[in-house]
N, CA, C and O atoms as a printed pandas DataFrame, in Angstrom:
     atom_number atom_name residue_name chain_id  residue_number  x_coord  y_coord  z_coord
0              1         N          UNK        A               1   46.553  -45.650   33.148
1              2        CA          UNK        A               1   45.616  -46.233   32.178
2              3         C          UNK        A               1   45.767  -45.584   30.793
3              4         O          UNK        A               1   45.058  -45.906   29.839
4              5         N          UNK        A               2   46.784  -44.602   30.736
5              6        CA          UNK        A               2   46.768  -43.896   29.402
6              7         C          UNK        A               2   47.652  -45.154   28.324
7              8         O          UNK        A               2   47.218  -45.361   27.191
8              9         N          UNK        A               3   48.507  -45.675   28.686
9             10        CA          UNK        A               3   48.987  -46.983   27.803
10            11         C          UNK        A               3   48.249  -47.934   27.116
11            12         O          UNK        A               3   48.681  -48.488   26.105
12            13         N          UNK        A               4   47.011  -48.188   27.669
13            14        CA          UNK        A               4   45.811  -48.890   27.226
14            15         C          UNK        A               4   44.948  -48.196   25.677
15            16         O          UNK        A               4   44.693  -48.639   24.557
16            17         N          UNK        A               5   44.756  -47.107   26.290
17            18        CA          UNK        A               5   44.381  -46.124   24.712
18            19         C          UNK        A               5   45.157  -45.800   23.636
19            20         O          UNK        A               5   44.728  -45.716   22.485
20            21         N          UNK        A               6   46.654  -45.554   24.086
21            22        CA          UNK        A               6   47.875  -45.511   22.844
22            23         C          UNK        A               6   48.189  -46.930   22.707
23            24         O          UNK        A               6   48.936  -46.964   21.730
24            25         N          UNK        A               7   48.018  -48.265   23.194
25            26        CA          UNK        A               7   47.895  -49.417   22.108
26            27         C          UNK        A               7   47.196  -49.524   21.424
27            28         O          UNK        A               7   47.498  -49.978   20.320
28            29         N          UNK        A               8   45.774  -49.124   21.759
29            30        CA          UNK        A               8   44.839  -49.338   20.935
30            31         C          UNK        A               8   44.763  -48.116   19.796
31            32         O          UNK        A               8   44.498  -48.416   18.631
32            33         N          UNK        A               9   44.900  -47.332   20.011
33            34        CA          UNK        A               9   45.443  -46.134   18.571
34            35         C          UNK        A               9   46.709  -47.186   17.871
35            36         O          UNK        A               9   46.553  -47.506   16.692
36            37         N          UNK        A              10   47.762  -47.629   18.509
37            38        CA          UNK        A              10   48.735  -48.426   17.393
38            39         C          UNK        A              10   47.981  -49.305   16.948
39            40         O          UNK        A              10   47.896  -49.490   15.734
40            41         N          UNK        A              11   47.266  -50.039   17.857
41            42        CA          UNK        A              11   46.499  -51.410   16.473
42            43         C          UNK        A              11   45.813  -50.809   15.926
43            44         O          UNK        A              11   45.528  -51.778   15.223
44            45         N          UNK        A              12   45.166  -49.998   15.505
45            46        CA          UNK        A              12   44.294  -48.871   14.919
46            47         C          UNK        A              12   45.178  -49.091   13.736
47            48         O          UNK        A              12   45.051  -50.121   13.074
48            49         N          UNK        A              13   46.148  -48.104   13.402
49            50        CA          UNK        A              13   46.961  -47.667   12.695
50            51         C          UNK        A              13   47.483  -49.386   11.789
51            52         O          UNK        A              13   47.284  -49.849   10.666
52            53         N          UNK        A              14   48.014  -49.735   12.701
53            54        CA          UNK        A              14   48.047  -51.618   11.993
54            55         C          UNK        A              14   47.208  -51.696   11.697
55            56         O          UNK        A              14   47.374  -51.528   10.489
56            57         N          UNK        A              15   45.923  -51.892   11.878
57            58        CA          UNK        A              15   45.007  -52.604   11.124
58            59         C          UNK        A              15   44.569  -51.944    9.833
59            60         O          UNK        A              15   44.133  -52.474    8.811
60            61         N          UNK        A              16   44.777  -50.698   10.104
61            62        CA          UNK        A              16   44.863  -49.611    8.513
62            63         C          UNK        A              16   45.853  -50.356    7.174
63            64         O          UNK        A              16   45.552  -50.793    6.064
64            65         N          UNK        A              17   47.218  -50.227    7.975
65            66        CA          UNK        A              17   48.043  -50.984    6.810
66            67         C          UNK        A              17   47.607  -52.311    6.483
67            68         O          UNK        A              17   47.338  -52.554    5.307
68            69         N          UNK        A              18   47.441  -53.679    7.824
69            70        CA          UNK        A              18   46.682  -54.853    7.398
70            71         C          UNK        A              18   45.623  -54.929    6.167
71            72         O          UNK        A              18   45.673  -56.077    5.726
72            73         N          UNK        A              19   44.614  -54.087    5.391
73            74        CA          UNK        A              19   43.738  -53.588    5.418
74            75         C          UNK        A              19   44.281  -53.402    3.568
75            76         O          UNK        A              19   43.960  -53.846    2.465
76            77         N          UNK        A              20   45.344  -52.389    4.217
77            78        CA          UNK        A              20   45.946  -52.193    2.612
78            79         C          UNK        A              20   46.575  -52.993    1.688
79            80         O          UNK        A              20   46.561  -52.872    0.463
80            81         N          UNK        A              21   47.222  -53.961    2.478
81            82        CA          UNK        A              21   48.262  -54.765    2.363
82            83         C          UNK        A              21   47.309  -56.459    1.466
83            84         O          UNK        A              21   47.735  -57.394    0.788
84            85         N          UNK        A              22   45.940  -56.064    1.982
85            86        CA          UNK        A              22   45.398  -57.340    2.036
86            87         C          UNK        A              22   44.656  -56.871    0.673
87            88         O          UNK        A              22   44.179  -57.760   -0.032
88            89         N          UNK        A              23   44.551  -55.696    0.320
89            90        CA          UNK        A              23   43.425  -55.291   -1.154
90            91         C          UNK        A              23   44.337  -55.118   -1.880
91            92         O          UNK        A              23   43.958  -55.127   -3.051
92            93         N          UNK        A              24   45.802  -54.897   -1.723
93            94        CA          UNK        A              24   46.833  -54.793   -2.455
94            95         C          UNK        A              24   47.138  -56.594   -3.146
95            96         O          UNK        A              24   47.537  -56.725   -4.303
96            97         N          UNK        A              25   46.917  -57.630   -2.383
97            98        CA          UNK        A              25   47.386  -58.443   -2.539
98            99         C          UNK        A              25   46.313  -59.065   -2.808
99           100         O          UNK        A              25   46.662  -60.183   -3.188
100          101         N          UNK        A              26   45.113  -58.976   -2.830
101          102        CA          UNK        A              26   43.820  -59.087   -3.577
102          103         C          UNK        A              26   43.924  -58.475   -5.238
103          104         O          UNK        A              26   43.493  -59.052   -6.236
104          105         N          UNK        A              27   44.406  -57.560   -5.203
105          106        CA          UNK        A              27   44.378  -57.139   -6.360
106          107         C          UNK        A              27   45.666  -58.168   -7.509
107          108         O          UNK        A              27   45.500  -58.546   -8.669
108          109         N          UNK        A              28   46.726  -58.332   -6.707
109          110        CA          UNK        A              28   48.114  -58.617   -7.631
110          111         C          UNK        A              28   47.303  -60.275   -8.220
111          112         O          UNK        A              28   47.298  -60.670   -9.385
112          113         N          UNK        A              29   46.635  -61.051   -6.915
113          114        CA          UNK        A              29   46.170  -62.195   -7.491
114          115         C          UNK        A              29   44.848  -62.401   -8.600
115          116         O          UNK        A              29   44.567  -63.522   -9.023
């Protein structure tokens, strides 16, 4: 069951960049 908690730490981490990516591109428009 430890695979279940280190995906969810990676979408963690994705959704950080998602996040950046999206105020970054908020901002350029």
């Amino acid at each position: 069951m430890d695979f279940m908690t280190q995906n969810w730490y990676h979408w963690m981490h994705l959704w950080k960049y998602f996040l950046m990516i999206m105020i970054i591109l908020s901002w350029a428009i």
